[in-house]
C-alpha positions in Angstrom: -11.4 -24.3 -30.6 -7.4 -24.4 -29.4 -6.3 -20.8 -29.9 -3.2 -20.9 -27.2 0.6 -21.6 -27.8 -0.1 -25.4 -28.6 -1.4 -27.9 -29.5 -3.1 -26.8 -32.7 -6.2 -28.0 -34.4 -5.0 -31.0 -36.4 -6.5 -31.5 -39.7 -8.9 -34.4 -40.6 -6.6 -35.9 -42.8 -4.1 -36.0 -40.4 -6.3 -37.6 -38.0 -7.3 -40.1 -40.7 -4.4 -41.0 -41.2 -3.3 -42.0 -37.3 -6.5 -44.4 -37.9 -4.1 -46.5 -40.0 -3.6 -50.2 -39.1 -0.6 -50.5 -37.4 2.7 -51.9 -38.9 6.3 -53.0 -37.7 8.5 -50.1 -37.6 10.9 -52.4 -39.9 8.5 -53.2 -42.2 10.1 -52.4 -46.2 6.5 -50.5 -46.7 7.2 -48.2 -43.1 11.0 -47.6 -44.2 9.4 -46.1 -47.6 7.4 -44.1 -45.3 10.2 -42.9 -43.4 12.1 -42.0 -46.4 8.9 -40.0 -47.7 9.1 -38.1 -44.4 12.3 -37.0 -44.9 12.3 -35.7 -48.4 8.6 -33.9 -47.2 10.5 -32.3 -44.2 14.0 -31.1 -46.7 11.1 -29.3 -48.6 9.7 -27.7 -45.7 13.1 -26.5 -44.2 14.1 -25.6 -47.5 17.1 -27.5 -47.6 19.4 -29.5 -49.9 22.3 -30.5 -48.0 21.1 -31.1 -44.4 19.9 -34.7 -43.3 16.2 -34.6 -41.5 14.3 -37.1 -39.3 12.2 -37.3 -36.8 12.5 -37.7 -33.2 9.9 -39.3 -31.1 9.7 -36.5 -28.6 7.9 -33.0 -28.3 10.0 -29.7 -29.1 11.4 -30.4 -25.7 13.1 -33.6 -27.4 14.4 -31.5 -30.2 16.2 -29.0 -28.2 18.1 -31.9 -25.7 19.3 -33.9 -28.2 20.6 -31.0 -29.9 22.0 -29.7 -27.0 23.1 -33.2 -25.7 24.8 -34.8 -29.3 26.6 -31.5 -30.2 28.4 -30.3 -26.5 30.2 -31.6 -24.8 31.6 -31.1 -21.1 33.2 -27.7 -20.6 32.0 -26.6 -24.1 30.8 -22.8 -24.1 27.6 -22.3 -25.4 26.2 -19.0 -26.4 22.6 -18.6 -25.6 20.4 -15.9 -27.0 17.3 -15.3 -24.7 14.4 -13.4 -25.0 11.7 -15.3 -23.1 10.9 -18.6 -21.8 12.2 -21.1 -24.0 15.6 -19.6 -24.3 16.0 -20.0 -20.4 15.2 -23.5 -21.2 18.2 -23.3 -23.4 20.7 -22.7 -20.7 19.4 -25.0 -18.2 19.3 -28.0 -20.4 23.1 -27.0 -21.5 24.1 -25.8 -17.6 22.8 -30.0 -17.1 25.1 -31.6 -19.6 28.3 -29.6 -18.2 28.7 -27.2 -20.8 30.0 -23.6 -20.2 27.0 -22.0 -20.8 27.0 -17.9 -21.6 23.6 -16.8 -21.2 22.5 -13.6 -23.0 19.8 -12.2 -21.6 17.5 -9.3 -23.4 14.3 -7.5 -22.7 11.2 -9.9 -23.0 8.9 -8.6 -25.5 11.8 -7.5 -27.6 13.7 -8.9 -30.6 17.4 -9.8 -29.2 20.0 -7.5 -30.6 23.0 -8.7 -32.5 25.0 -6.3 -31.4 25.7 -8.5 -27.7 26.5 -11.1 -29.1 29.1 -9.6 -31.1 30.2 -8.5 -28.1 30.4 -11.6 -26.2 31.7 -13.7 -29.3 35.0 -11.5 -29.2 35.4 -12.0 -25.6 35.2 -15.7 -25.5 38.0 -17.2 -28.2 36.3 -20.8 -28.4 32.6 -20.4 -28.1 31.2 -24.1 -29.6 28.0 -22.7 -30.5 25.6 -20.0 -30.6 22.0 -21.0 -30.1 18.6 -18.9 -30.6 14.6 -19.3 -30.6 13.5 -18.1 -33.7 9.6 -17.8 -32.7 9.4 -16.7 -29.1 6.1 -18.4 -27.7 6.2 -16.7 -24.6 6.8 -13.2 -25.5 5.4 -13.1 -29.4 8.8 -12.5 -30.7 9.5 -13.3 -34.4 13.5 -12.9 -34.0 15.7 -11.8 -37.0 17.9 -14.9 -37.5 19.9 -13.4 -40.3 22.9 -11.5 -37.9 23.1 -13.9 -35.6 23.9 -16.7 -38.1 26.6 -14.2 -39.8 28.4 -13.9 -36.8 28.3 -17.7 -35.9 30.3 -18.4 -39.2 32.4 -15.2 -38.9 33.3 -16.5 -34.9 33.3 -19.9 -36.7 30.9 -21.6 -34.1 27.6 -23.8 -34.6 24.2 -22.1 -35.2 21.4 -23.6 -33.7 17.9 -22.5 -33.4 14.3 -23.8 -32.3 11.8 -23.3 -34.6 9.3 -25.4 -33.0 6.4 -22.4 -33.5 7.5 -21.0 -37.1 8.4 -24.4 -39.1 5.6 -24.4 -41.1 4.1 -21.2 -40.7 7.1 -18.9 -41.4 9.7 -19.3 -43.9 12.7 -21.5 -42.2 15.2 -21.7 -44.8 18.3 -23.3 -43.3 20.2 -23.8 -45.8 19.8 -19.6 -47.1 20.3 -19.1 -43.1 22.9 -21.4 -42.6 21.6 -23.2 -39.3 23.9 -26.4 -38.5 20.8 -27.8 -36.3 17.5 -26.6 -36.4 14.2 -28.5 -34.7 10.4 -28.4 -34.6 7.7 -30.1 -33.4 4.6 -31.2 -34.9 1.6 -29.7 -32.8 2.2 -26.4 -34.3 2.0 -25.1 -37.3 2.2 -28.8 -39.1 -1.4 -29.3 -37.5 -0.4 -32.6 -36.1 -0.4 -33.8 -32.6 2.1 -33.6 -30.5 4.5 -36.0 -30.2 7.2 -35.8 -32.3 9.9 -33.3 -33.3 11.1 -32.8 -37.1 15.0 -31.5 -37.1 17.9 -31.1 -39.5 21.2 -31.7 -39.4 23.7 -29.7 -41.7 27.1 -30.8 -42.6 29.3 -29.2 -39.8 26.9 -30.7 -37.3 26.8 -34.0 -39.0 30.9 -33.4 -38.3 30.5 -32.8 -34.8 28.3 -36.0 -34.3 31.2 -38.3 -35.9 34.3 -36.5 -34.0 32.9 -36.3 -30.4 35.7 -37.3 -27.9 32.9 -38.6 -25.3 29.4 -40.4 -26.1 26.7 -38.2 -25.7 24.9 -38.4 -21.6 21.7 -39.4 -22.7 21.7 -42.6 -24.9 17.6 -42.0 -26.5 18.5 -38.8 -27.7 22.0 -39.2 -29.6 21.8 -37.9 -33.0 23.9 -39.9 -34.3 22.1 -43.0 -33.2 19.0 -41.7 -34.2 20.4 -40.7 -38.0 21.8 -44.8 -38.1 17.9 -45.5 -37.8 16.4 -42.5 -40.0 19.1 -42.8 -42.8 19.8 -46.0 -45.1 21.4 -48.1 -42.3 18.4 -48.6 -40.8 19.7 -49.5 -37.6 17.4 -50.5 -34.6 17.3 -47.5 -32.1 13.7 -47.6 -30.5 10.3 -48.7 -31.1 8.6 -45.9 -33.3 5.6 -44.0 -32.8 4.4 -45.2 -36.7 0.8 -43.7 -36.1 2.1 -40.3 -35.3 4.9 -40.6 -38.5 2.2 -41.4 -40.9 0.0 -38.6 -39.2 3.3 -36.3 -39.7 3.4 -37.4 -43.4 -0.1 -36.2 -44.0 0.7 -33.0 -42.5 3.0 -32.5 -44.5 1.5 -32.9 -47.9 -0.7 -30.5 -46.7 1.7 -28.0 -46.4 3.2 -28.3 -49.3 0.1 -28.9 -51.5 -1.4 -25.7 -49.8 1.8 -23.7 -50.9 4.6 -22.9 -48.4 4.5 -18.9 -49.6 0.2 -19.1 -49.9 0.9 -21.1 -46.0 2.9 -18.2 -44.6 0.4 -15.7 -46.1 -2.8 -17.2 -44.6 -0.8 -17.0 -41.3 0.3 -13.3 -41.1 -3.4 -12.5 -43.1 -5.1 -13.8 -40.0 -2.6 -12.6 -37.6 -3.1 -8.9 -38.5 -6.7 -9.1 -38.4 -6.0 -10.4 -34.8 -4.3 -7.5 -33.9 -6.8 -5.3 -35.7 -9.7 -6.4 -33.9 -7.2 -6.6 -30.0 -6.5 -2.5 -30.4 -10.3 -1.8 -31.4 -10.5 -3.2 -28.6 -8.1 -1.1 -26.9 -6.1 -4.4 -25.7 -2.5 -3.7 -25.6 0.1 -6.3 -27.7 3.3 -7.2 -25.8 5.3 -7.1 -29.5 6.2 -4.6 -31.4 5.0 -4.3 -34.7 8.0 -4.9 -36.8 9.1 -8.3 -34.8 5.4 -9.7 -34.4 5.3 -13.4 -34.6 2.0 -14.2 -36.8 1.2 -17.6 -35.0 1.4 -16.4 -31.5 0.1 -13.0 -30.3 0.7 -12.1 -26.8 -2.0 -9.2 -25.2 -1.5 -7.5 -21.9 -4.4 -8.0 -19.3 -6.1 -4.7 -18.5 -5.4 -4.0 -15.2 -8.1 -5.3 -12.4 -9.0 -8.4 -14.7 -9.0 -11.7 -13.6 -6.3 -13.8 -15.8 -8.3 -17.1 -15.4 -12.0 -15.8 -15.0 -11.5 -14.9 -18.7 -9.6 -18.1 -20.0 -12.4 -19.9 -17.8 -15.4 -18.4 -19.0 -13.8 -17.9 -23.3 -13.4 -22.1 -22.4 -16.5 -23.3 -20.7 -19.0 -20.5 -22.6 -17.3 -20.3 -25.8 -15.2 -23.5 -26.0 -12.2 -21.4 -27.0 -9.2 -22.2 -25.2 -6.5 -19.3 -24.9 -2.9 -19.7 -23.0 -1.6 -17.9 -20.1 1.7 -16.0 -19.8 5.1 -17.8 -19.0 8.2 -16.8 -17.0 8.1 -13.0 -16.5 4.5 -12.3 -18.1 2.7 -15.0 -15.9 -0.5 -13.8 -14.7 0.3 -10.7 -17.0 -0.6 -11.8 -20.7 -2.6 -13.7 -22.4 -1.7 -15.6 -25.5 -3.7 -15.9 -28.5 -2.4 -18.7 -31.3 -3.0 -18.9 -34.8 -1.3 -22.0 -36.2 -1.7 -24.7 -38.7 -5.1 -26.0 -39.3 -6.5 -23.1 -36.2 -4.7 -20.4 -38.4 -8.4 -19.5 -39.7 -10.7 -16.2 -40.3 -13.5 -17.2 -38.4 -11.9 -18.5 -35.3 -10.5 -14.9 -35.4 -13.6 -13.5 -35.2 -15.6 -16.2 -33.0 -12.4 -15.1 -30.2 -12.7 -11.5 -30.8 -17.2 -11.9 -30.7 -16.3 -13.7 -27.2 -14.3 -11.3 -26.1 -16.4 -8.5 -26.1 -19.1 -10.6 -24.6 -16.7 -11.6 -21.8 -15.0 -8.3 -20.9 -17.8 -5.8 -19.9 -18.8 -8.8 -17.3 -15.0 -8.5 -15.5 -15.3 -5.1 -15.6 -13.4 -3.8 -18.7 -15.6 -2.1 -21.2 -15.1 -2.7 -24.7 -17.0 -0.6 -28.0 -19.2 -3.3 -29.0 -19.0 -5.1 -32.8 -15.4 -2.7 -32.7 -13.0 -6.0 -32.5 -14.8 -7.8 -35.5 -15.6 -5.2 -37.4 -11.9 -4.2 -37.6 -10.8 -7.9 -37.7 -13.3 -8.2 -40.7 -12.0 -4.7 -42.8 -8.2 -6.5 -42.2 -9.2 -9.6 -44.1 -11.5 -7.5 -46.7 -7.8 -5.9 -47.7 -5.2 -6.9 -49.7 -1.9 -7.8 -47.2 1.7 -7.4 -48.5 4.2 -9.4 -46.5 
């Protein structure tokens, strides 16, 4: 049962369909594919005007070809951090030469709009402004609305990683007015991972076409990429066609399911996750308000052996769990909910295990507490 940061669960159809015969990546039947994959993923980022593909790459992949088609040396870069991923951020851009102004806020907290304000009027010509909008590391859900104002108002790119929320939280970047926004498919798609879903809007479609220099790494151009993705059909790499066709089905999933009746299975299970954690009395690094429904972050009691516990929930339970990142390593454990895993009973199969486990290691838990709460949050009715 994967219940850490990623991968997810993939669903059966999805793995059905990687079992496939294979075919060219040319082929007139694949290209149909292709186009199929595109109009699935402008449905799931809610857009009309951006151009999607895929690149064949995790999240990782997504966030350096961003990073490497849209900057350029000596560019400034604004980059929002709150945890792990948005240190990646800064060292990817510090790699590529770009002027890179990293804004760094409390871990465990949503970042506040008000710095970057600040910083955008002190540096006349910042390129762009990039943010994560699901913080794996910390549990962070961050507010995206602000941020992208004052990107258009400072008249600069918006970028932001939505590799844990496409899917499983409403990413609408048209409404939000992201110019590049990327995924991955492990996630909340229930796919494997492998790939990494993105979309381009017009000003960074702009950018792509008016670079004065050719981007440092060749694979992940943009621009090359879209001549493959987009009716030119130009030969850029071999394609993973297993793991597209996978992505398709994953896809149709999503949207047969519902994308609204999708985001409310996710938070439904999420807050009887966090229900049955404080009967518990186990401590969640994210406030409230700013929760992120697919990962939740706990803090370790105090005393208690980090991997004992993921050791024992794995080999006893066969319920895998992730470990903190950065800051919160060997502080936090990380619980995931996401695509196909996002389900009631694996809540409470984690929260029976738990309060097996946890008396052993010394930390005494009221017994039946976790899923009895757990099982009163599903019982009610949960407005979003």
């Amino acid at each position: 049962m994967l219940l850490g940061p990623g991968p997810s669960d993939a669903h059966p159809r999805v793995i059905q369909a990687m079992m496939s015969g294979m075919i060219g990546y040319l082929d007139p039947d694949f290209l149909l594919v292709m186009d199929e994959v595109c109009e699935l993923l402008r449905l799931v980022f809610q857009t009309e005007d951006h151009l999607t593909l895929v690149i064949a790459g995790t999240g990782s992949a997504g966030m350096e070809a961003g990073l490497n088609s849209l900057l350029e040396p000596d560019d400034t870069i604004i980059v929002c951090s709150v945890g792990f991923f948005g240190e990646r951020m800064v060292e990817m851009a510090r790699r590529i030469g770009a002027n890179v102004v990293p804004l760094q806020a409390d871990w465990g907290a949503p970042f506040p709009a008000e710095l970057l304000e600040a910083e955008l009027k002190s540096h006349p010509n910042v390129k762009m402004v990039a943010a994560v909008h699901a913080e794996t590391s910390t549990g962070i859900r961050q507010p995206l609305e602000e941020l992208s104002r004052l990107s258009k108002e400072y008249d600069t790119l918006f970028m932001v990683d939505a590799v844990t929320s496409l899917g499983g939280n409403e990413v609408a970047v048209d409404r939000l007015d992201i110019d590049y926004c990327y995924s991955a498919t492990q996630k909340c798609l229930a796919c494997p991972p492998g790939l990494s879903p993105v979309a381009l809007g017009p000003r960074a479609q702009d950018v792509l076409l008016n670079r004065q220099r050719k981007p440092t790494s060749w694979y992940l151009d943009l621009a090359l990429l879209a001549n493959y993705w987009t009716s030119e059909r130009r030969y850029h790499h071999t394609a993973p066609v297993s793991m597209i066709l996978a992505l398709r089905e994953g896809l149709r999933i999503a949207l047969e399911e519902g994308l609204e009746a999708r985001f409310a299975r996710h938070h439904r299970n999420a807050r009887a996750l966090w229900a049955g954690l404080e009967a518990l009395g186990l401590d969640i690094v994210a406030p409230e308000r700013y929760r992120l429904d697919q990962i939740t972050p706990m803090w370790i009691p105090d005393g208690i052996d980090d991997m004992a516990v993921r050791r024992t929930l794995l080999r006893e339970h066969s319920i895998e769990i992730g470990g903190g990142l950065g800051e919160f390593a060997g502080k936090v454990w990380r619980i995931g909910l996401m695509g196909e895993s996002s389900k009631a009973e694996n809540v409470l199969a984690l929260l029976a295990a738990l309060e097996s486990i946890l008396p052993g290691v010394g930390y005494e838990v009221p017994q039946g507490a976790g899923v009895s709460a757990a099982s009163r949050s599903l019982g009610s009715v949960v407005v979003n």
